[in-house]
C-alpha positions in Angstrom: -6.8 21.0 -12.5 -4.2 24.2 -13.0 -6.7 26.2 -10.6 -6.4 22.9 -7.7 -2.3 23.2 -8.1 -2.2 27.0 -7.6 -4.5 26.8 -4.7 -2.3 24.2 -3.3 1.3 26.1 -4.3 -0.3 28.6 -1.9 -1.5 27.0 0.8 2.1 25.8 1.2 3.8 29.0 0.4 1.8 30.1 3.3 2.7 27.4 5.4 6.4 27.7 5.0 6.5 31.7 5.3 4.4 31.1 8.7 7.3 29.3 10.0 10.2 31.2 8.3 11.8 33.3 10.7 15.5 34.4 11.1 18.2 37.8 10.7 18.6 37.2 7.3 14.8 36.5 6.5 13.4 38.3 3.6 10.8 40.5 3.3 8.5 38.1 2.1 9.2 35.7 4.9 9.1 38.6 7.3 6.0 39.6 5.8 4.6 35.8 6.1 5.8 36.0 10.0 4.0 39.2 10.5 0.7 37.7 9.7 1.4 35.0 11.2 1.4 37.1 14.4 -1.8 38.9 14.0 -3.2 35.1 13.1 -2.2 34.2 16.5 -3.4 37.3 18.4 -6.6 37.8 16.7 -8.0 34.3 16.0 -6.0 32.6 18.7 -5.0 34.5 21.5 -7.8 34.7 24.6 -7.1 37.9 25.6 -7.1 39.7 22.4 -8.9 37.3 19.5 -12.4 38.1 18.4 -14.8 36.8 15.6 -14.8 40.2 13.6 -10.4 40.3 13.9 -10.2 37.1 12.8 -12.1 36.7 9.8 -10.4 40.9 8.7 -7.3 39.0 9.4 -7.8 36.0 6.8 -9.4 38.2 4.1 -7.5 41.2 4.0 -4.2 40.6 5.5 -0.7 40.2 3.2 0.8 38.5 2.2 -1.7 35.6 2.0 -5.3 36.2 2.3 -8.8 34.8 0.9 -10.2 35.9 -1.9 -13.8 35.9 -2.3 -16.1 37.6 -4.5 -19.2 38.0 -7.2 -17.3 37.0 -10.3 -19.8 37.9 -12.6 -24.0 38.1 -12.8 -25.5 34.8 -12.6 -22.3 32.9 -12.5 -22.2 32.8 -8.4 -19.4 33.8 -6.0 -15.7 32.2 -6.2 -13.3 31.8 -3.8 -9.7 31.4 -3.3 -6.1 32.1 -2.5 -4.5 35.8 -2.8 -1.1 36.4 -2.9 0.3 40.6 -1.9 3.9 41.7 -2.1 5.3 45.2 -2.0 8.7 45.9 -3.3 10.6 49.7 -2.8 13.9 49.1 -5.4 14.4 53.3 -4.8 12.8 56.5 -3.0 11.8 57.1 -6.0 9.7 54.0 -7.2 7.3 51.8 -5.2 5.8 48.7 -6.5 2.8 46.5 -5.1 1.6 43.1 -6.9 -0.9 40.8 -6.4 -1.8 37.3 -7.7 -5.2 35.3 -7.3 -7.1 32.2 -8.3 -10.7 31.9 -7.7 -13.7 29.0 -8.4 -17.4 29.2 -7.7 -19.5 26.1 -7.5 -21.0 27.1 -10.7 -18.1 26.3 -12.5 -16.8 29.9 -13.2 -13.2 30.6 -12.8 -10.5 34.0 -12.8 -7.4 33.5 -12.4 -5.2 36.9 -12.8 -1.6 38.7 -11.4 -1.5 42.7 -11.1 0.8 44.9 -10.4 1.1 48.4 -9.8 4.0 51.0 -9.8 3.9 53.9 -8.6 6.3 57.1 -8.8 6.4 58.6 -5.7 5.4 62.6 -5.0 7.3 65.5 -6.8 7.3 68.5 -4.7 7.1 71.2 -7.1 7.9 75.0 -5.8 5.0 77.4 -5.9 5.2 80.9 -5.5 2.5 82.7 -3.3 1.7 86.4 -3.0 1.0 87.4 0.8 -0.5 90.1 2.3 1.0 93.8 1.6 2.7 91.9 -1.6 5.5 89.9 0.0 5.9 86.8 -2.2 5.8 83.8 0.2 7.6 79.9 -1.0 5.3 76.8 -1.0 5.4 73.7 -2.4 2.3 72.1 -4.0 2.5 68.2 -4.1 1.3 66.2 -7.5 -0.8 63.5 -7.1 1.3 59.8 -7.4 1.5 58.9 -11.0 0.6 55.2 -11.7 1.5 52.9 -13.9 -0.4 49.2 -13.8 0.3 46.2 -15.5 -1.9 43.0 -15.7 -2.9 39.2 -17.3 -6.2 38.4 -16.2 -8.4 35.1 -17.4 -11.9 34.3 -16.4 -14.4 31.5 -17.3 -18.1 32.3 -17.4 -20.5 29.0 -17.9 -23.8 31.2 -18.7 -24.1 35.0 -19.9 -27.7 36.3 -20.9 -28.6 37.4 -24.6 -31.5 39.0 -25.7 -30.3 40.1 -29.1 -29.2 43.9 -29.9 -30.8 47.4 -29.2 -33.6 48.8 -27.3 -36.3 46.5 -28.9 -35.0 43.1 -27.9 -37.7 40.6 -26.2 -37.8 38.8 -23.4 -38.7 35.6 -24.9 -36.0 35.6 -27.0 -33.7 35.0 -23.8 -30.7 32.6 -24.6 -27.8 31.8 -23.1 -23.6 31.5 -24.2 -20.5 31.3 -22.0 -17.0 32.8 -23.0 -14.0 33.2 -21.9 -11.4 36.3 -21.8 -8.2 36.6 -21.3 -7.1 40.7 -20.9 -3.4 41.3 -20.8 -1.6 44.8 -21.2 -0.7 47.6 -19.1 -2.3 51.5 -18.1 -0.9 54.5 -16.8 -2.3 57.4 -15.2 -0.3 60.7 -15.1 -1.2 64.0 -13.5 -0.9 67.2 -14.9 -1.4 68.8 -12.4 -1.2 69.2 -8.3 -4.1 68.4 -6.5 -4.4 70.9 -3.9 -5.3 74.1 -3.7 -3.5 75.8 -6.2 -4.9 74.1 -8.9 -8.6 73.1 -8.7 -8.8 71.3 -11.8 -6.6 68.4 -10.8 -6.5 67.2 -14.5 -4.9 63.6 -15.2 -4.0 61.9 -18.7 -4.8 58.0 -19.3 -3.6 55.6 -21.8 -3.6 52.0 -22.1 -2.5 48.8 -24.1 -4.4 45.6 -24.1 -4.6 42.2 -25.7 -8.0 40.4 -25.4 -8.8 36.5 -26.2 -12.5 35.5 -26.4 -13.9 32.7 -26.9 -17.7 32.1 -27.2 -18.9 29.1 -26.4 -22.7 26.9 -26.3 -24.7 27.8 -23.3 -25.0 25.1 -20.3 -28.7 23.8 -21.5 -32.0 23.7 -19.9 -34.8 25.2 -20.3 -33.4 28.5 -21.9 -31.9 27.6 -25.3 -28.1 28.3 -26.0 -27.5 31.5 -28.3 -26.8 29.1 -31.7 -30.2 28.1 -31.3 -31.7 31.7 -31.8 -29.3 33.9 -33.4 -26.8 34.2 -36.1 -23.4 36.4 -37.2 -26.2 38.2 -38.5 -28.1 39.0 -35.5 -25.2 38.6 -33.4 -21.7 39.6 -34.7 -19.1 37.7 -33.9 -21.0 34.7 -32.8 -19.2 32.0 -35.2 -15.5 33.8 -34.8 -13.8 35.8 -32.0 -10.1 36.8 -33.9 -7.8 38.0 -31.1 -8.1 42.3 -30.5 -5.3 44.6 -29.5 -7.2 47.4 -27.9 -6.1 50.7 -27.2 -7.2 53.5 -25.1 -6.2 57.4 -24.6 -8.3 60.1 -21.9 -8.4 62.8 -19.9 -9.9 62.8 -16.6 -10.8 65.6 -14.2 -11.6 65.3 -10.7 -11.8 69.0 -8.6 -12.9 69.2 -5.3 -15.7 72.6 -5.1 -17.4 74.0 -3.1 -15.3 73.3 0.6 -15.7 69.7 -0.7 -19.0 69.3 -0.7 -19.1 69.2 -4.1 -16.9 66.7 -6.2 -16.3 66.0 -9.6 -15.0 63.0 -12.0 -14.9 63.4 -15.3 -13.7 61.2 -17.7 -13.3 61.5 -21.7 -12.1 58.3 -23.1 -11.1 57.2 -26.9 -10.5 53.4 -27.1 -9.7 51.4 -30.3 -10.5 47.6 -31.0 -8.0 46.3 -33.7 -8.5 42.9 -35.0 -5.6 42.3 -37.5 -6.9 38.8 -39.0 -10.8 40.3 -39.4 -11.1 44.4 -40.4 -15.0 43.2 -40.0 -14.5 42.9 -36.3 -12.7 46.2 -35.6 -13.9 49.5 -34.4 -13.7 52.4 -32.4 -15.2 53.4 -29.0 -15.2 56.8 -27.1 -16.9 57.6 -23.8 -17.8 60.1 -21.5 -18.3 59.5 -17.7 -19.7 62.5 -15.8 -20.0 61.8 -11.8 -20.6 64.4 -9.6 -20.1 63.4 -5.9 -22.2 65.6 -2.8 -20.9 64.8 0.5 -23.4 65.2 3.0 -21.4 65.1 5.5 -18.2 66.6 3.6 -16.4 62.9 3.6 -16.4 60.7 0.5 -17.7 57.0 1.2 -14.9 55.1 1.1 -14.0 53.3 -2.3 -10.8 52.4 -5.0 -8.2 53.6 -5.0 -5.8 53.6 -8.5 -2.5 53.0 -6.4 -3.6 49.5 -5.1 -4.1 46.6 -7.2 -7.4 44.1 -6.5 -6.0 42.5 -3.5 -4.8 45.3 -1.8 -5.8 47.6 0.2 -3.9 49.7 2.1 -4.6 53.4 3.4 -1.8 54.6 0.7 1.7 54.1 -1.1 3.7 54.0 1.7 1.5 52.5 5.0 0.1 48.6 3.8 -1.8 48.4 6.3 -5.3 48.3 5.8 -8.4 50.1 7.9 -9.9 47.4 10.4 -13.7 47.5 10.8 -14.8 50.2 13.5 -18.2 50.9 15.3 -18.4 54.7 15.7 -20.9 57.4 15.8 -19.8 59.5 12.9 -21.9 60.0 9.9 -21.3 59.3 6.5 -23.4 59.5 3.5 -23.3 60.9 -0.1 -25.8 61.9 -3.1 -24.5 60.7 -6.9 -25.3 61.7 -10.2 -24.0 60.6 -12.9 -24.5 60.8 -16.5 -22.6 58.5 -19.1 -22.6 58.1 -23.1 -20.5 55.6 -25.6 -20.5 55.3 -28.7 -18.6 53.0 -31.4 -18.3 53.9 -34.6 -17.3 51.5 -37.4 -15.7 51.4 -40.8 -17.7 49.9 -44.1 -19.1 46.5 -43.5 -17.6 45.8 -39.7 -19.6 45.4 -37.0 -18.9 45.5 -32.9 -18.9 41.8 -32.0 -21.9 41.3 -29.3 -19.6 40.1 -26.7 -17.6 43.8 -26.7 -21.2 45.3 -26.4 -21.9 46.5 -23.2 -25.3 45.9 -21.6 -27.7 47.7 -19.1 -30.1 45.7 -16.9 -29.2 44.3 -13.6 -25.7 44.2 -13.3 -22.6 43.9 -16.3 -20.3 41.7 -16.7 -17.7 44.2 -14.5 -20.0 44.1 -11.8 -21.7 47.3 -12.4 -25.1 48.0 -11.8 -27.3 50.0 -14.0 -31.4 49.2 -14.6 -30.9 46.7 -11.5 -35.2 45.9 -11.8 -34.2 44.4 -15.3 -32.5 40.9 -15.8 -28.6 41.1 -15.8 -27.0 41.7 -19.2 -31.2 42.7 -20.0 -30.1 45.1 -23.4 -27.2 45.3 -25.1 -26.0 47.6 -28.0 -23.3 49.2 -29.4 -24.1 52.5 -28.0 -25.2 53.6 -24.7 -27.2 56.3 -22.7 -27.1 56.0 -18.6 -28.3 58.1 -16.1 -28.3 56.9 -12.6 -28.8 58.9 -9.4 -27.8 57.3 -6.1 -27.9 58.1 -2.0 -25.7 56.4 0.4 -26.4 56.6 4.5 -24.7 55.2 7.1 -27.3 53.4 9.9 -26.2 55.1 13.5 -22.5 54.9 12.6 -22.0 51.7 11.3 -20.7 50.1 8.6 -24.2 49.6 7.0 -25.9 51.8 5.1 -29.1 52.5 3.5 -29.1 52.5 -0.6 -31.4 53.9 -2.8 -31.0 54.5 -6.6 -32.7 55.3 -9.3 -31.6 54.6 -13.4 -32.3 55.8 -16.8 -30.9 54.2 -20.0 -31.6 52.9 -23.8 -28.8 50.9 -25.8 -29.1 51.1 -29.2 -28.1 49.7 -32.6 -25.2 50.5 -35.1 -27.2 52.5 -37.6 -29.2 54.6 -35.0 -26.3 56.2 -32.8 -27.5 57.7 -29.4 -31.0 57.9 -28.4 -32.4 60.2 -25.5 -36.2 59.4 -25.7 -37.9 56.3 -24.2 -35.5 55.7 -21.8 -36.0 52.3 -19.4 -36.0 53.0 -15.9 -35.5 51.6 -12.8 -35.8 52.1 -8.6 -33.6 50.3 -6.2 -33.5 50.4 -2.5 -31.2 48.3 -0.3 -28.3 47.9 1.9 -24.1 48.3 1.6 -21.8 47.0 3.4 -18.5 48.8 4.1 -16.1 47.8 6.7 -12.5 48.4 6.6 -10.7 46.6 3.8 -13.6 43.7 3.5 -15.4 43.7 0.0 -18.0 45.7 -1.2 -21.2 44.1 -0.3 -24.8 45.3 -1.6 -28.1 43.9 -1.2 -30.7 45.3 -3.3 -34.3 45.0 -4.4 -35.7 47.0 -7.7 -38.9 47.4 -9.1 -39.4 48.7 -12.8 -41.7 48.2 -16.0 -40.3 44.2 -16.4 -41.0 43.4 -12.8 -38.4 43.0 -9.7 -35.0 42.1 -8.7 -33.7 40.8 -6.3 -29.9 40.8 -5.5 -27.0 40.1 -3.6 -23.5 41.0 -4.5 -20.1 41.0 -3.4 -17.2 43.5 -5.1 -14.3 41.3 -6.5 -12.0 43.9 -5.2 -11.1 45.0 -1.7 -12.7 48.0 -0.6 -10.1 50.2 -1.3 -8.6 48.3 -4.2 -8.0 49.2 -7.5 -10.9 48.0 -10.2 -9.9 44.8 -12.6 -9.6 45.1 -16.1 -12.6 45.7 -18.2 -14.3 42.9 -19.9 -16.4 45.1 -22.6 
């Protein structure tokens, strides 16, 4: 019922900034009559209206747009209202927020508001030594340090479990839902410039959250709910999820080598889960995230970007506009590898709650996918080993491209720590779609020791929005 009356708030929203013109409109309601225009001219108009311009127009234009999107594995695609705003209270300071409400037919639900703030370039003096020794004045420009802030819920009806580690068995498959509710903030803040003075382009993180679960019986059927099967014992947490205040600190490196045919993004992260009514539920997490980029072309595929929120996506901080889908004959294409370990590490008797486990096989709860021939959510552990290698083609210019990847992995349980040996594996080959702002789409089939997979799925961002908030 609350997600009905916020769909309906902003269908009318929409329909009174349509018609809100005047000298002393706001930005909002000039915004509103802006779109309203390119409604008209590229859904409407004979001359200049097309199919392709239209349905851009509905899904990526501000300050009202539709929101579409895979909300999470097996729990189908919702869709809904998105509201954009950008507010510049100084030169100094711009801000961009975003609301949305979504609903798939499976009954899963997310509902969230984002916003971003970003400080705007520093210009810092640099001093260059030219030829014969005459010092020369430039000015090197820092990357735009960004702050986000964010209250996100989502309701999932079914979620796979298997049980805990490398070992579990398909025939133990059971089902739960949950629901999350992430609220908190994160900042990003560079170090220093990106640009050729400095190749390192190093960056600190930190973050603040509050996260809700609640665990709840599976839908029925013929796979048995998760109460049926398992325990606290063999599934922490299962009979109590006590509210968490998480918090996160990291460093992240992202140089550009080699003429650019050779980027880098690495990422050391510390996180800590704190849950002050039950010490047996807390515990520590750090990860490290190596991705090495190879432009075949020297161009990066186009993806987030941390100074738009979800719903946005526009080319940078100070044009909103977002890229329209184009038909052209330039290449693009990349090879990825990328190599990932997490551990969590506990005090005493506590143990990480199953549902802050994350999972390889298929695709996570964020959307990622790792072991794609396995069943989503397929293993789930406390600690984690990926590799994945991936190659991205454009098809004769187009928006399409040809996917293939291949993944290495093993989860594994609290008392064992990392493992290297007897890794699952998986191959994937496929299509993505990338045109202009539209979601991420990927269609992919994978073969591997369980069998194949078939899937389709659709980015719950923008392409050139930021990521949501983590679930695990």
């Amino acid at each position: 019922m609350m997600l009905r009356r916020l769909i309906a708030a902003a269908l009318l929203v929409w329909a009174a900034g349509l018609g809100s013109a005047g000298a002393q409109e706001s930005p909002i309601a000039a915004d509103f009559r802006n779109e309203g225009k390119d409604i008209h001219g590229n859904c409407v108009d004979k001359q200049t209206k097309s199919i392709i311009s239209c349905a851009t127009t509905f899904v990526t234009d501000s300050p009202l747009h539709l929101a579409f999107g895979t909300i999470a594995p097996q729990n189908g695609i919702g869709i809904g209202p998105a509201l954009v705003w950008h507010w510049t209270p100084s030169i100094n300071w711009r801000w961009t927020g975003s609301a949305d409400a979504v609903r798939a037919a499976s009954g899963a639900w997310r509902a969230g508001a984002y916003a971003t703030i970003i400080r705007t370039k520093v210009d810092v003096p640099q001093v260059v030594v030219g030829g014969g020794g005459t010092p020369r004045r430039r000015i090197a420009i820092h990357p735009y340090p960004v702050i986000k802030l964010y209250t996100q819920s989502i309701s999932l009806p079914q979620v796979f479990f298997f049980g805990i580690g490398p070992n579990s068995s398909l025939a133990d498959k059971t089902l739960f839902g949950m629901r999350e509710n992430v609220t908190g903030g994160s900042v990003i803040w560079p170090i220093t410039p990106d640009n050729n003075f400095d190749r390192l382009v190093l960056s600190l993180f930190g973050e603040l959250n509050g996260r809700w679960v609640a665990v709840r019986s599976g839908p029925g059927g013929d796979v048995p709910s998760i109460e049926q099967r398992f325990t606290d014992v063999s599934a922490p947490g299962l009979s109590s999820q006590p509210a968490v205040v998480q918090f996160g600190e990291g460093v992240r490196i992202s140089p550009s080598l080699a003429g650019g045919y050779l980027r880098l993004n690495y990422s050391l992260r510390y996180q800590q889960f704190q849950a002050p009514s039950d010490s047996l539920s807390s515990f520590q997490r750090w990860t490290v995230d190596l991705h090495h980029e190879i432009p075949i072309y020297g161009t990066t595929i186009p993806g987030g970007k941390d100074t738009n929120t979800p719903n946005d996506c526009a080319t940078s901080p100070t044009d909103h506009n977002c890229p329209r889908p184009s038909m052209s004959r330039n290449r693009s294409g990349s090879i990825s590898l990328r190599a990932m370990m997490s551990r969590s590490v506990v005090s005493g008797a506590a143990q990480v709650p199953f549902y802050f486990q994350q999972t390889l096989g298929g695709s996570d709860l964020d959307g990622n996918r790792v072991l794609a021939s396995y069943e989503d959510y397929r293993f789930r552990g406390p600690h984690l080993v990926l590799f994945q290698e991936t190659f991205e083609h454009s098809l004769f210019g187009s928006p399409i491209g040809i996917w293939l990847s291949a993944d290495q992995g093993r989860v594994s349980a609290q008392n064992t720590g990392l493992e290297f040996s007897d890794l699952a594996h998986s191959y994937a080959v496929g299509f993505s779609l990338r045109a202009g702002g539209l979601p991420v789409g990927l269609i992919t089939w994978a073969t591997g020791p369980e069998g194949h997979h078939f899937a389709f799925t659709i980015s719950s961002s923008l392409l050139g929005g930021s990521s949501r908030p983590a679930l695990q």
